[in-house]
C-alpha positions as CSV (number, residue, x, y, z in Angstrom):
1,X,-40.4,-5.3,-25.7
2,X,-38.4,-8.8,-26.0
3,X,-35.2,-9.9,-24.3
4,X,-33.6,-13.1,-24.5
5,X,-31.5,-14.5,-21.7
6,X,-29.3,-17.6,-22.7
7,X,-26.8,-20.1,-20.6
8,X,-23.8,-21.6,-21.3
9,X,-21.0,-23.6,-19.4
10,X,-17.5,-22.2,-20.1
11,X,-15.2,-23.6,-17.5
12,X,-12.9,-20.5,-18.7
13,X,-12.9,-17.5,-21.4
14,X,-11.7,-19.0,-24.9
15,X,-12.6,-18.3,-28.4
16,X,-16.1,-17.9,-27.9
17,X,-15.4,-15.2,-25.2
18,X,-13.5,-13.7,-27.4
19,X,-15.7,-13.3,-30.3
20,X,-18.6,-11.9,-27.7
21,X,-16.0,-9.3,-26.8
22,X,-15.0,-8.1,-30.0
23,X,-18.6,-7.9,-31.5
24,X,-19.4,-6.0,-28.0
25,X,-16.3,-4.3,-27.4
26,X,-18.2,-1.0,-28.6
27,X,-20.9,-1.4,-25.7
28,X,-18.3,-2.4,-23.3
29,X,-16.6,0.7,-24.1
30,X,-19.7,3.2,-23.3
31,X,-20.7,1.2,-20.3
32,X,-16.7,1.9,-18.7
33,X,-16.5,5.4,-20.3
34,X,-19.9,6.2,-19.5
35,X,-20.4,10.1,-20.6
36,X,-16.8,10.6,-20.8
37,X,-14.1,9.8,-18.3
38,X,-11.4,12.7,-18.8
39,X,-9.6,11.5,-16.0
40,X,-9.0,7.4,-16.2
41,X,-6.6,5.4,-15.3
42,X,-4.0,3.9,-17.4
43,X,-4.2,0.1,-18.7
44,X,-0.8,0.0,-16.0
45,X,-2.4,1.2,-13.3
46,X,-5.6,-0.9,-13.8
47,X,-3.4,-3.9,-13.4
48,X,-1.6,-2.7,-10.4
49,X,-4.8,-1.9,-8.8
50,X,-6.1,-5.5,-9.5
51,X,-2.8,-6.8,-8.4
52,X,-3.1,-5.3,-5.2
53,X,-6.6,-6.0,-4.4
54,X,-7.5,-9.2,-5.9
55,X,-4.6,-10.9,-7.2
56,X,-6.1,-13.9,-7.7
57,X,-7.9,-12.6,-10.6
58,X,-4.7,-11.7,-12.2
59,X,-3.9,-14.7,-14.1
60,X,-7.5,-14.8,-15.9
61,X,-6.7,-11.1,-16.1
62,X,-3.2,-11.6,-18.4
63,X,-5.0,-14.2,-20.5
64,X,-8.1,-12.1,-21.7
65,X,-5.3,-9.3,-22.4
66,X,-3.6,-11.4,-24.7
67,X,-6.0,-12.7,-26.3
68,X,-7.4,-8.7,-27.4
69,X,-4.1,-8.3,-28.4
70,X,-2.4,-4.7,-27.9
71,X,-5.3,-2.4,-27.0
72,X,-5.1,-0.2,-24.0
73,X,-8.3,0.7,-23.8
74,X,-9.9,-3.0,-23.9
75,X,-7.1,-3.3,-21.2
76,X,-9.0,-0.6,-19.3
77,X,-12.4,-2.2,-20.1
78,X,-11.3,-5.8,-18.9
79,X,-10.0,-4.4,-15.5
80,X,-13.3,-3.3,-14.1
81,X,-11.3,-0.3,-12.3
82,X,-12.8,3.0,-11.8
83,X,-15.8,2.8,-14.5
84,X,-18.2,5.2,-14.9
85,X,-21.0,5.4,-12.4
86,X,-24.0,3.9,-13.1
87,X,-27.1,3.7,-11.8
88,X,-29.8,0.3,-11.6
89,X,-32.8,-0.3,-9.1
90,X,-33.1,-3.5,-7.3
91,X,-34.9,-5.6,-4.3
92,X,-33.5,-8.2,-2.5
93,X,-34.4,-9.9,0.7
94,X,-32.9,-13.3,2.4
95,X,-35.5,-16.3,3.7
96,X,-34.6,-18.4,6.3
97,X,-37.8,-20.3,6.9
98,X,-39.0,-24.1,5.3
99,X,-37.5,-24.0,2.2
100,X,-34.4,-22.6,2.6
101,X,-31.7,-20.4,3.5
102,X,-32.6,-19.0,0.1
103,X,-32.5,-15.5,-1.7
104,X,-34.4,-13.4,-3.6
105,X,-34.1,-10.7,-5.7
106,X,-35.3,-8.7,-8.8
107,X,-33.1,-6.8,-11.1
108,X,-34.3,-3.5,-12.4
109,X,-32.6,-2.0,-15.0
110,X,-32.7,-1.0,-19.1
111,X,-33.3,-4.3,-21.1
112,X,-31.1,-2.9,-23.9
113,X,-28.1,-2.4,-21.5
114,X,-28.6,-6.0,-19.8
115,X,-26.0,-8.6,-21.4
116,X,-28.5,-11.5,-20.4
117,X,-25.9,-14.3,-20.0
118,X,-25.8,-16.8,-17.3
119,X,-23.0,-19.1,-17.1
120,X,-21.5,-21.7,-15.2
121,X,-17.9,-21.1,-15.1
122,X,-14.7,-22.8,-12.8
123,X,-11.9,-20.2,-13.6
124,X,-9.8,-21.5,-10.4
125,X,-11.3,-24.9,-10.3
126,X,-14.5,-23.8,-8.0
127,X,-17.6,-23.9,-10.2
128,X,-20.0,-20.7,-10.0
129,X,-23.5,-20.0,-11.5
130,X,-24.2,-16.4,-12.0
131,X,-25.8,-13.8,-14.2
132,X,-23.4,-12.5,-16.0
133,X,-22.8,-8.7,-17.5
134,X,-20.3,-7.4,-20.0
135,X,-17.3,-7.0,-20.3
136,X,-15.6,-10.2,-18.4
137,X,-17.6,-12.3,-16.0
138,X,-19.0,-9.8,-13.7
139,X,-21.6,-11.1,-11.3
140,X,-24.9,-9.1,-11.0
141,X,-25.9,-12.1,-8.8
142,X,-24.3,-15.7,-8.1
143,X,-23.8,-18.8,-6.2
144,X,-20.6,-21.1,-5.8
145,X,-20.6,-24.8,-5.1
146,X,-19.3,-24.1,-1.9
147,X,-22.8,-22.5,-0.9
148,X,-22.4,-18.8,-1.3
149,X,-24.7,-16.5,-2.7
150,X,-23.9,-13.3,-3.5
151,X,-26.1,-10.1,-4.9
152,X,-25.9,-6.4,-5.2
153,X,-28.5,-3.4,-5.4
154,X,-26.9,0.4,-5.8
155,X,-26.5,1.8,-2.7
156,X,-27.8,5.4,-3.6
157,X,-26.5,8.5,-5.6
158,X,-23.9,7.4,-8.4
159,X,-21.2,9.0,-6.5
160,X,-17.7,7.5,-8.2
161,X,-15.0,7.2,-6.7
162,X,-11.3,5.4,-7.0
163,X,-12.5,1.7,-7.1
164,X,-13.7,-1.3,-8.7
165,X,-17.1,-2.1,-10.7
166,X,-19.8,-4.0,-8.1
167,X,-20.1,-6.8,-10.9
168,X,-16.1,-7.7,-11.1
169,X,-16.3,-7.9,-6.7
170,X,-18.8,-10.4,-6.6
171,X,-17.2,-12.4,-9.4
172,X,-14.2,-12.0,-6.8
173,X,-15.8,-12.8,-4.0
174,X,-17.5,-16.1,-5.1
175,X,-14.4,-16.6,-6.9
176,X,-12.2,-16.8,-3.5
177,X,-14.5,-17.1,-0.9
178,X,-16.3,-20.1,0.8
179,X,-18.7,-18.6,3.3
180,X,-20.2,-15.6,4.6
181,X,-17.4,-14.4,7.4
182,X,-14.8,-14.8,4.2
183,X,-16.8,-13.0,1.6
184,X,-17.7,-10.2,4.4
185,X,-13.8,-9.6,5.0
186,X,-13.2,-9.4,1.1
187,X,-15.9,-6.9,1.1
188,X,-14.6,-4.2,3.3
189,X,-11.2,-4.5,2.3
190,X,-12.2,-4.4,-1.8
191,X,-12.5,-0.2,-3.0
192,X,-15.9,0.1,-4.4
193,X,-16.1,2.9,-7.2
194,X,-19.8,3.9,-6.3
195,X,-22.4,3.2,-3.7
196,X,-23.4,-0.6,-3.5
197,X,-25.0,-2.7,-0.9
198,X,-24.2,-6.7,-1.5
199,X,-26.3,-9.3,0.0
200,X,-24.2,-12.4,0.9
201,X,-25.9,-15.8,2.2
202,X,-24.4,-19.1,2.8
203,X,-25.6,-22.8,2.8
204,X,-26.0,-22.7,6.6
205,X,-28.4,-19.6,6.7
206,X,-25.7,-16.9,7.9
207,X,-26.2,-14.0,6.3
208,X,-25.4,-10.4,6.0
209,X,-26.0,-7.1,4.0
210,X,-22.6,-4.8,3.6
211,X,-22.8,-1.3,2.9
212,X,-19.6,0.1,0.8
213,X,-18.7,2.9,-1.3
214,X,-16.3,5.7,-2.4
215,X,-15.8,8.2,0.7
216,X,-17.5,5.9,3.6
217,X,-16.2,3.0,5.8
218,X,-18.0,-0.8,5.2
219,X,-20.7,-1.1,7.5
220,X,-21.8,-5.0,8.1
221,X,-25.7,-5.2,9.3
222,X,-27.5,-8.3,9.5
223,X,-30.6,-6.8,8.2
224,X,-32.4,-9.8,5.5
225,X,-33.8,-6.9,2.9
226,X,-32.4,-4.4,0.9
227,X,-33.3,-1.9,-1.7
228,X,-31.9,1.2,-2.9
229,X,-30.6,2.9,0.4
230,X,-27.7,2.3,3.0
231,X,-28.4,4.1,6.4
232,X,-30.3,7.1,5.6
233,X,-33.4,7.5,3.3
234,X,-35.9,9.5,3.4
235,X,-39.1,8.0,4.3
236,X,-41.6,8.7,1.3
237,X,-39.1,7.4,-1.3
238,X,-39.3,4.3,-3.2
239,X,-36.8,2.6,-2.1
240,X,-38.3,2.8,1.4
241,X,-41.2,1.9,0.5
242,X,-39.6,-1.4,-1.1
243,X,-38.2,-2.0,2.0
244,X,-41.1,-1.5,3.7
245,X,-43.1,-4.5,1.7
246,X,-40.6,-6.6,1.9
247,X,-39.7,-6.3,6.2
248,X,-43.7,-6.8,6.4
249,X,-43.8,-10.0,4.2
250,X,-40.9,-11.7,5.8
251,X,-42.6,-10.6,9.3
252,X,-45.5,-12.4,8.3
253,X,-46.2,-15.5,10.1
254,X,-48.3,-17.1,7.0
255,X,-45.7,-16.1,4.3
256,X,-43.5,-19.1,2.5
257,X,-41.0,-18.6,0.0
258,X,-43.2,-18.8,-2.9
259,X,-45.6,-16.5,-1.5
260,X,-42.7,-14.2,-1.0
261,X,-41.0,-15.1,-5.0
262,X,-44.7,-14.3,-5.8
263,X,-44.9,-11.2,-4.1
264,X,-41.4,-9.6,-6.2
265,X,-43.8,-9.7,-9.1
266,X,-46.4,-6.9,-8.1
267,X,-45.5,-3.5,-7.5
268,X,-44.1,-1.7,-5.7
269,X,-41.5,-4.6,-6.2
270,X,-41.8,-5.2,-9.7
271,X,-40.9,-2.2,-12.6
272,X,-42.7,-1.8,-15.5
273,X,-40.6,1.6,-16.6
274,X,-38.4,1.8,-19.8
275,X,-35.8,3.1,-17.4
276,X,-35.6,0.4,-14.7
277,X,-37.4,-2.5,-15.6
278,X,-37.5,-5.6,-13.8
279,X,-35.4,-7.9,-16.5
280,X,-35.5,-11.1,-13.8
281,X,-36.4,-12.2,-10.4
282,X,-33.9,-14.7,-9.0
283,X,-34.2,-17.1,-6.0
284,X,-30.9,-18.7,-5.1
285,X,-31.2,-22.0,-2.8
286,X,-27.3,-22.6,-1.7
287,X,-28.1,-25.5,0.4
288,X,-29.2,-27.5,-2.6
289,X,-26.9,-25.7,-5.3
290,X,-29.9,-24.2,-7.4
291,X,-31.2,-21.1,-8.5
292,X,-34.4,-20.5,-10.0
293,X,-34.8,-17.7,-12.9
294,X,-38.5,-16.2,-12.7
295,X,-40.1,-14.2,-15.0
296,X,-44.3,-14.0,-15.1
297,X,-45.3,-16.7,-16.5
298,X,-42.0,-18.8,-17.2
299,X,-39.2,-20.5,-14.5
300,X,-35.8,-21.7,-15.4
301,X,-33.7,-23.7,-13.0
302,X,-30.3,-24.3,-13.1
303,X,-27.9,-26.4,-10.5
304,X,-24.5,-27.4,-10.0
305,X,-26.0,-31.0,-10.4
306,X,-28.1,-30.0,-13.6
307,X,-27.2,-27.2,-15.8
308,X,-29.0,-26.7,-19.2
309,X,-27.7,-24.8,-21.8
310,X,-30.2,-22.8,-23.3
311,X,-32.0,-19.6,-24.5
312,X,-35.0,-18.2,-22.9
313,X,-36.7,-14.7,-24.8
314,X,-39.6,-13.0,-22.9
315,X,-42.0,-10.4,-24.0
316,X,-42.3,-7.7,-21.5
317,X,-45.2,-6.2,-23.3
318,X,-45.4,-2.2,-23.9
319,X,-43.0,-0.4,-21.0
320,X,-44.1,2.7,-19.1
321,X,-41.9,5.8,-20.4
C-alpha cells in the first residue's frame, strides 16, 4: 500500500482550501458524522461553543463559512464540535538529553483515512508547522515559531462527550499559546469530546503530558512518554507495553535521540496492521524550529527557516489484516 504526504505554505485558507474542501467535503462529512450522529448540534450552536471557548478562532471560522456558502452541515463540519468518536493508536515520548529538547512520535492509524498534508500556515500572524487532517487545519502534531510543540495520542475507549475534536485544540493551542504553562491552561479549560492525552514541549525543555476528556477533570503529569492510556491500564495490554519500551529507552544511559527515532521503527512501536498503521514518525526540535518526518528508509525536514514544498509517496508494502 502507497500514501503520499505533500507540504504546502498557505499563510491562510483561500481558493485552494476551498477546492480541497469541496472535493473532500464527502469524507469530511463521515469522519464528523461518524456512524450516525442523531443527536448533533446545530451550525448555531457550533459557533457559540467556538465563541465561548476559543474565540480567537472565530474570525478564520466566519471566513471558511462564507466561502462554503449556505450549508449547515459544512458549518457543522468546519466547527470541529462534538464529532464522532474516533479511535487511532499512537507513541510519543519527550528527549531532553544532547540533541534537544525534542519530541517524538509515531502516528498509527488507517492510511486511507490520513489527509497527509503538512503546512506551514500564519492565520494570526504566528507561523506554525504541523500535520494537518481534514476538515480545516487541525493539528495531529505541530510546532510554532515561538517554540511549542504539541501532539496527541487517544487517551482510551472512544467515549464522546460535549466537546471539541483533539485535532482543532492543538491547532488552538499553538495558535494562541507561546509556552508550555500557556498551552497547559488552554488545555484544561478547552472541552475535549473523547479521551485524549496531548504531549506539549517548549524550546527550553519544559514539558508536560495532560490527560482530558468527556466526564473526568484534566490531570497535568510530567511523565516524558505516552501511549494509549491515562491513569489506569491494565498491565498486559499494548499500550503498556509501549510505554514500557519507551520508559526503558529513555532510562538508558547509552540511548541518543537517534537511537531512540530509531527505536519508533521496530515493534512494539511501529504497526504494520491495516487498522492502525504507523503512517509517520515525527521528531520535533523547537529550539532550532525543525521537525523531521521519518519513514524507513526516507527523512524529510522542514523548518521555520527552510520550508520545501513538496510531495513525498511511500510504499508500506503488504499490511497485516
Amino acid at each position: 500500500m502507497e500514501k503520499t504526504f505533500t507540504a504546502h505554505r498557505e499563510d491562510r485558507p483561500g481558493a485552494s482550501w476551498l477546492a480541497r474542501f469541496r472535493d473532500g467535503r464527502d469524507d469530511a462529512a463521515r469522519w464528523y458524522l461518524g456512524d450516525g450522529v442523531s443527536d448533533g448540534p446545530s451550525s448555531a450552536e457550533c459557533r457559540t461553543a467556538l465563541s465561548q471557548h476559543m474565540p480567537e478562532l472565530v474570525p478564520h471560522y466566519d471566513d471558511l463559512c462564507g466561502m462554503v456558502g449556505d450549508d449547515d452541515l459544512a458549518h457543522r463540519i468546519l466547527s470541529h464540535y462534538r464529532p464522532a468518536a474516533h479511535r487511532q493508536g499512537c507513541s510519543q515520548a519527550v528527549w531532553l538529553g544532547d540533541e534537544g529538547p525534542a519530541l517524538i512520535r509515531n502516528y498509527d492509524y488507517p492510511l486511507t483515512s490520513i489527509t497527509g498534508r503538512i503546512e506551514l500556515t500564519a492565520w494570526g500572524g504566528r507561523r506554525v508547522i504541523g500535520m494537518v487532517q481534514r476538515p480545516w487545519g487541525g493539528c495531529l502534531d505541530g510546532m510554532n515559531e515561538d517554540g511549542l510543540v504539541a501532539s496527541c495520542t487517544l487517551g482510551g475507549i472512544a467515549r464522546r462527550g460535549q466537546g471539541f475534536a483533539i485535532i482543532q485544540m492543538l491547532r488552538y493551542v499553538l495558535e494562541t499559546c507561546g509556552s508550555v504553562p500557556e498551552a497547559v491552561a488552554a488545555l484544561c479549560r478547552l472541552p475535549a469530546v473523547q479521551l485524549h492525552n496531548v504531549t506539549v514541549l517548549d524550546r527550553w525543555g519544559d514539558h508536560a503530558t495532560v490527560f482530558l476528556g468527556p466526564r473526568r477533570e484534566p490531570a497535568v503529569t510530567r511523565q516524558m512518554t505516552c501511549t494509549n492510556h491515562q491513569e489506569r491500564i491494565l498491565p498486559a495490554s499494548r499500550s503498556a507495553l509501549r510505554q514500557r519500551v519507551l520508559e526503558e529507552a529513555l532510562a538508558d544511559p547509552a540511548m541518543s535521540l537517534e537511537t531512540l527515532a530509531g527505536r519508533f521503527f521496530a515493534p512494539p512501536l511501529y504497526s504494520r496492521k491495516l487498522s492502525f498503521t504507523t503512517a509517520y514518525t515525527a521528531v520535533y526540535r523547537p529550539a532550532s524550529g525543525r521537525v523531521d518526518y521519518l519513514w524507513p528508509g526516507h527523512s524529510w525536514s522542514q523548518s521555520f527557516d527552510r520550508f520545501e514544498e513538496g510531495a513525498y509517496t511511500h510504499d508500506y508494502g503488504e499490511l497485516e489484516a
